[in-house]
C-alpha positions as CSV (number, residue, x, y, z in Angstrom):
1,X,-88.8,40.5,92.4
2,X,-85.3,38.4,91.6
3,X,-84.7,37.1,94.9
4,X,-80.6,36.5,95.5
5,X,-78.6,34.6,97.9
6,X,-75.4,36.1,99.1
7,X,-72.4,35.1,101.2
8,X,-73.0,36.0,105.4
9,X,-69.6,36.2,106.3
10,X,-66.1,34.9,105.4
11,X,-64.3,35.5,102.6
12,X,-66.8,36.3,99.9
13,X,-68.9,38.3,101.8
14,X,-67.5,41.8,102.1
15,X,-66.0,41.7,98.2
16,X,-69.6,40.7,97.3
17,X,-71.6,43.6,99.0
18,X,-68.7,45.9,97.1
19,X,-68.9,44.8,93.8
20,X,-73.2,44.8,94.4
21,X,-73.1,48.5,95.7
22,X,-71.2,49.4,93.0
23,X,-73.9,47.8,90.5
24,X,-76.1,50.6,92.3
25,X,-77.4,48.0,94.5
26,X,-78.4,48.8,97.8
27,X,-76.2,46.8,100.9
28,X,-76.8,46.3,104.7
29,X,-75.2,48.3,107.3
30,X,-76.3,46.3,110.2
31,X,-74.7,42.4,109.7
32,X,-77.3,41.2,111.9
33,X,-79.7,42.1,109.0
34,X,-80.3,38.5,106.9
35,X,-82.9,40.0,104.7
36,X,-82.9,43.2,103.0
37,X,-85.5,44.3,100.1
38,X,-84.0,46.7,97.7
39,X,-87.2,47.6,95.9
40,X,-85.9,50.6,94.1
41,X,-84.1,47.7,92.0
42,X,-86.9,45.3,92.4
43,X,-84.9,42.8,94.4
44,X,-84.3,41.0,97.5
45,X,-81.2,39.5,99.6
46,X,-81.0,36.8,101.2
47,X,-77.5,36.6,103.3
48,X,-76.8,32.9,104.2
49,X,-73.5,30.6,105.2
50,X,-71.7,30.6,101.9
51,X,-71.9,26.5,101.3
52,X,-76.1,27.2,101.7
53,X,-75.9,29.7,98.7
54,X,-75.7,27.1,96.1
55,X,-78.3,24.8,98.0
56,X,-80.7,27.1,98.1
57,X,-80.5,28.5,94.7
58,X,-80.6,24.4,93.4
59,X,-83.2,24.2,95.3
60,X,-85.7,27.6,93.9
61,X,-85.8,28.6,97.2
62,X,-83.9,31.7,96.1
63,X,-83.5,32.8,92.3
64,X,-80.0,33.5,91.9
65,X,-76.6,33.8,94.5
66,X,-72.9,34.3,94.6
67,X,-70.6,31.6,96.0
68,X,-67.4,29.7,95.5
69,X,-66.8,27.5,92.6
70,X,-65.4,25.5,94.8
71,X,-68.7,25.3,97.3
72,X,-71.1,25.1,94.2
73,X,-69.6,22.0,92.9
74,X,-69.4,20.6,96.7
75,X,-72.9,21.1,97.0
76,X,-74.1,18.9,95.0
77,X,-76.9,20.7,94.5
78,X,-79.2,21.6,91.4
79,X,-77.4,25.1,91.0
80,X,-74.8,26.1,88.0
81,X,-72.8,28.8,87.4
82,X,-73.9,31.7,85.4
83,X,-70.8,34.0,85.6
84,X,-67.4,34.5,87.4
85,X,-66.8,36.9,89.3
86,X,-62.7,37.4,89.4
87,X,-62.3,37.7,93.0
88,X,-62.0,35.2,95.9
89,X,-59.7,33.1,93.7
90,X,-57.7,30.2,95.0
91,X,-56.6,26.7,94.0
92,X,-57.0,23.6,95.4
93,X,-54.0,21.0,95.1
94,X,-53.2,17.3,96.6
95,X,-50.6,17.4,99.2
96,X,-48.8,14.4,101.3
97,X,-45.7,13.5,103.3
98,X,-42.8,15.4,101.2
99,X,-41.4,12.6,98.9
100,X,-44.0,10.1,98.9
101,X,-46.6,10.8,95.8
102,X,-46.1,12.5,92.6
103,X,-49.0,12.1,91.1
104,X,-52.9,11.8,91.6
105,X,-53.2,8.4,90.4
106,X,-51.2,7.7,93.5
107,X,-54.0,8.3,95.2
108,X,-55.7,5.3,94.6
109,X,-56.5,3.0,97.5
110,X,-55.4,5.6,99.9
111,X,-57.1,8.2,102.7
112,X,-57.6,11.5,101.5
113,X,-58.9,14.2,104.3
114,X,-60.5,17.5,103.1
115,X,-63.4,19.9,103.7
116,X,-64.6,19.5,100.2
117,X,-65.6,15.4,99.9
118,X,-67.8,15.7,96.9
119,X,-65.6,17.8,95.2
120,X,-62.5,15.8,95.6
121,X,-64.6,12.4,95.3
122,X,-65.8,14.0,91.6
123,X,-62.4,15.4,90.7
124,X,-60.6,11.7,91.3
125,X,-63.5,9.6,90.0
126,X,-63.0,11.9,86.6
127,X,-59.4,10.3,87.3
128,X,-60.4,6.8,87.2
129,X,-59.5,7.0,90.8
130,X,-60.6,4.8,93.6
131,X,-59.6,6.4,97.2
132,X,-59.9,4.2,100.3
133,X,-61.8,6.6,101.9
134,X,-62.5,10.5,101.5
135,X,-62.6,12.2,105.2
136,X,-64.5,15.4,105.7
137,X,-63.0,17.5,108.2
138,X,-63.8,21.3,109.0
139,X,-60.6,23.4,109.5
140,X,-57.0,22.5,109.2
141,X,-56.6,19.7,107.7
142,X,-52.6,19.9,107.3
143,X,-52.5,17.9,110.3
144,X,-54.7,15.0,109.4
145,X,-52.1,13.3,108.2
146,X,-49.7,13.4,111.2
147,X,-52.8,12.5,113.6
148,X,-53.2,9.1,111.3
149,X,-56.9,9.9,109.7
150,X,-55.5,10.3,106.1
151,X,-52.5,9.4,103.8
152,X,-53.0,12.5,101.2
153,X,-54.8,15.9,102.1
154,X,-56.7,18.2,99.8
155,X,-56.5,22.0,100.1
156,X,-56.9,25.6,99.5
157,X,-53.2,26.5,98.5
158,X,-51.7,30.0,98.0
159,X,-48.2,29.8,99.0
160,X,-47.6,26.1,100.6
161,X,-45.9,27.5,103.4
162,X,-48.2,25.9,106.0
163,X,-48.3,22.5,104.2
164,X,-44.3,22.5,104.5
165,X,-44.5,23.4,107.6
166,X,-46.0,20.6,108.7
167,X,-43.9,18.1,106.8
168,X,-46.1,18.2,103.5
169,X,-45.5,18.7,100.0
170,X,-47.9,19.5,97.1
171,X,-48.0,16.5,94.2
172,X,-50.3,16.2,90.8
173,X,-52.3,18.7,88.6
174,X,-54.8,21.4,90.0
175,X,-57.9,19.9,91.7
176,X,-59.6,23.2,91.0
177,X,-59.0,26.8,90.4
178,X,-62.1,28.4,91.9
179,X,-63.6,32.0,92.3
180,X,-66.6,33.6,93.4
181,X,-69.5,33.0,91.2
182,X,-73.0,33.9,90.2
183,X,-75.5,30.8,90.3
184,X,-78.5,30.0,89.3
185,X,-80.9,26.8,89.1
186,X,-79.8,24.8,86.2
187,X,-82.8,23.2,84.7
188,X,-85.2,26.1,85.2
189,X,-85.9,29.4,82.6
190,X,-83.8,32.5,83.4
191,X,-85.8,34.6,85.9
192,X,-86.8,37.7,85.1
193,X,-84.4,40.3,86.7
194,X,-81.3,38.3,85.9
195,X,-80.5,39.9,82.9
196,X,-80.6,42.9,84.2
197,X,-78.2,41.8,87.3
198,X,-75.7,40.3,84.9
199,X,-75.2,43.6,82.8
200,X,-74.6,45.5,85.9
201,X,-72.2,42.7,87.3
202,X,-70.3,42.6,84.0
203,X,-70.1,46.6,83.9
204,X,-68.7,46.4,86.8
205,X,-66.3,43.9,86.1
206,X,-65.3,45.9,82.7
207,X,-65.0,48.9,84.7
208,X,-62.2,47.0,87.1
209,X,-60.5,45.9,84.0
210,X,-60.1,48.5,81.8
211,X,-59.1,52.4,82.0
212,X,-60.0,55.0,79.3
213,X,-56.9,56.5,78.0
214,X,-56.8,59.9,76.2
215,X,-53.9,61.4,74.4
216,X,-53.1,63.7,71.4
217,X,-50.8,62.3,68.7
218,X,-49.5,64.3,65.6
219,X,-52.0,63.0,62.2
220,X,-48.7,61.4,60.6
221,X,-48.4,58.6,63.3
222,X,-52.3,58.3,64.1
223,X,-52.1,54.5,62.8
224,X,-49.5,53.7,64.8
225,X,-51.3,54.7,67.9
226,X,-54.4,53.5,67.4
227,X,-52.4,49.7,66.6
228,X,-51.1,50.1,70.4
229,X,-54.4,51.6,71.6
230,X,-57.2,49.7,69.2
231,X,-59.9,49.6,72.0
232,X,-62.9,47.4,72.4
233,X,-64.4,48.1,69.3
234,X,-62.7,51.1,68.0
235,X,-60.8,54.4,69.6
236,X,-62.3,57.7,69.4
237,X,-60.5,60.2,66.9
238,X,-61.0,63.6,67.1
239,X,-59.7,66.7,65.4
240,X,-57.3,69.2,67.3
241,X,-57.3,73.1,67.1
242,X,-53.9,72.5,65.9
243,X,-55.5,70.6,61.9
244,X,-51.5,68.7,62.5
245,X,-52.9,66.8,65.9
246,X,-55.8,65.0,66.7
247,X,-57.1,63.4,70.0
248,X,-57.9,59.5,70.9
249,X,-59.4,58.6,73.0
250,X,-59.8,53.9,74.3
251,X,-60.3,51.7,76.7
252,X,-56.7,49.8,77.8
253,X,-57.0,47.0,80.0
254,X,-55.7,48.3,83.8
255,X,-52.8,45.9,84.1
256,X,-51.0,47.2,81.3
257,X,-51.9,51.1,81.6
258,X,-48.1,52.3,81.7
259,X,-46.5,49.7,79.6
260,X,-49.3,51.1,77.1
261,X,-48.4,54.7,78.0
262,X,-44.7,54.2,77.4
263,X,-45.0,53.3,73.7
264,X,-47.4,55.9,73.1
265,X,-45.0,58.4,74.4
266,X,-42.5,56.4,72.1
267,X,-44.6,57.1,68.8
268,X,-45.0,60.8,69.5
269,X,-48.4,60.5,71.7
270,X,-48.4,63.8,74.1
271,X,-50.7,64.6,77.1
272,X,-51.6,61.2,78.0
273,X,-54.1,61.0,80.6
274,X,-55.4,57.6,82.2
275,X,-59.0,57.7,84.1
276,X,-60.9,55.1,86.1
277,X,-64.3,54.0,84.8
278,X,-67.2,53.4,87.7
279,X,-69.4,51.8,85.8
280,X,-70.1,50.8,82.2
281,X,-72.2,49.0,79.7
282,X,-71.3,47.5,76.8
């Protein structure tokens, strides 16, 4: 039975009991539950604080687990990634007094305050960087620079708009762009089960992606549609009652569903219908 660690609460957790229920995996409807045995699927979940995911999984105590990027490389821990996820995403950035740094190297021989020390510590060593000190703090640690415990913070940023409004601007390069993840141990064999887990994670992350796209085109401009339209491997062409039409039918990637539609139409594609795929293997 593949045992696997997933997020308790916070961020990670509700996206990650979706996208397992919709790989057909059965979820918890009490969160008080902390382990649930899906035997139908011959596995078992473990639901832990999301920094413990990766530190059990490093540790075999658990086969496989999702987390952050960000918390698996904090961790320390024995774990690696096995496949992102594309959700939970963020980015972590340097951030000071507005004015004062421009650049990581900066850094050097200063405080830096953050919630991820290993991460940060790795991220500036790769740098050549020697800080003065690297201050864990849980929280907000915007304001660790105005209470004196650090020169330079390191943070989740999406917009900024709290670091500027307390007085701070962002400097340097990425840190980290992060995501949710599946782990596993790094210098074990793949468990059985895993294989079959992955397929149904990346169905279900083809399945958000993409959209299967039908039309009918007249034969004359059939290679022009299928350029615009070429699929993952191939589109679908089928003949028409009408021997002067055919049909296609392809997988389009979501984001660009109607700019895809428009220069169909534009060719001479008619009846264009777009649908949502639930699950998929490929």
């Amino acid at each position: 039975m593949l045992r696997i660690a997933v997020p308790n609460k916070g961020s990670l957790s509700e996206p990650a009991a979706e996208m397992l229920r919709e790989a057909g995996y059965r979820q918890r409807r009490d969160a008080r539950e902390l382990v649930l045995p899906d035997p139908d699927n011959d596995v078992e979940f473990f639901f832990l604080r999301p920094r413990d995911v990766a530190v059990y999984v490093g540790a075999g105590t658990v086969d496989v687990g999702i987390t952050g990027r960000d918390l698996l490389i904090d961790s320390g821990s024995a774990a690696t990634e096995h496949l992102p996820l594309n959700f939970a995403r963020s980015t972590f950035r340097f951030a000071s007094t507005a004015g004062r740094l421009t650049d990581a190297s900066e850094v050097d021989g200063l405080r830096v305050a953050t919630s991820y020390p290993v991460l940060v510590a790795g991220h500036l060593a790769s740098l050549g960087v020697q800080p003065a000190a690297v201050v864990r703090l849980d929280g907000a640690v915007e304001s660790a620079i105005r209470l004196g415990v650090a020169d330079v913070i390191a943070d989740v940023v999406e917009t900024g708009t709290t670091l500027r409004a307390a007085g701070l601007e962002i400097f340097g390069e990425p840190i980290l762009r992060s995501e949710a993840v599946l782990v596993r141990r790094a210098d074990t064999d793949i468990p059985p089960g895993l294989d079959v887990l992955t397929r149904r994670l990346q169905g279900v992350l083809t399945a958000r992606e993409y959209v299967l796209m039908d039309y009918d085109v007249p034969l004359s401009v059939v290679d022009a549609a299928v350029r615009i339209t070429p699929g993952l491997e191939s589109p679908t062409v089928s003949p028409l009652h009408d021997k002067e039409w055919a049909a296609v039918r392809a997988m389009v990637p979501r984001a660009q569903t109607n700019k895809v539609m428009d220069d169909l139409y534009d060719v001479g594609a008619r009846a264009i219908i777009v649908t949502s795929i639930h699950a998929c293997r490929l």
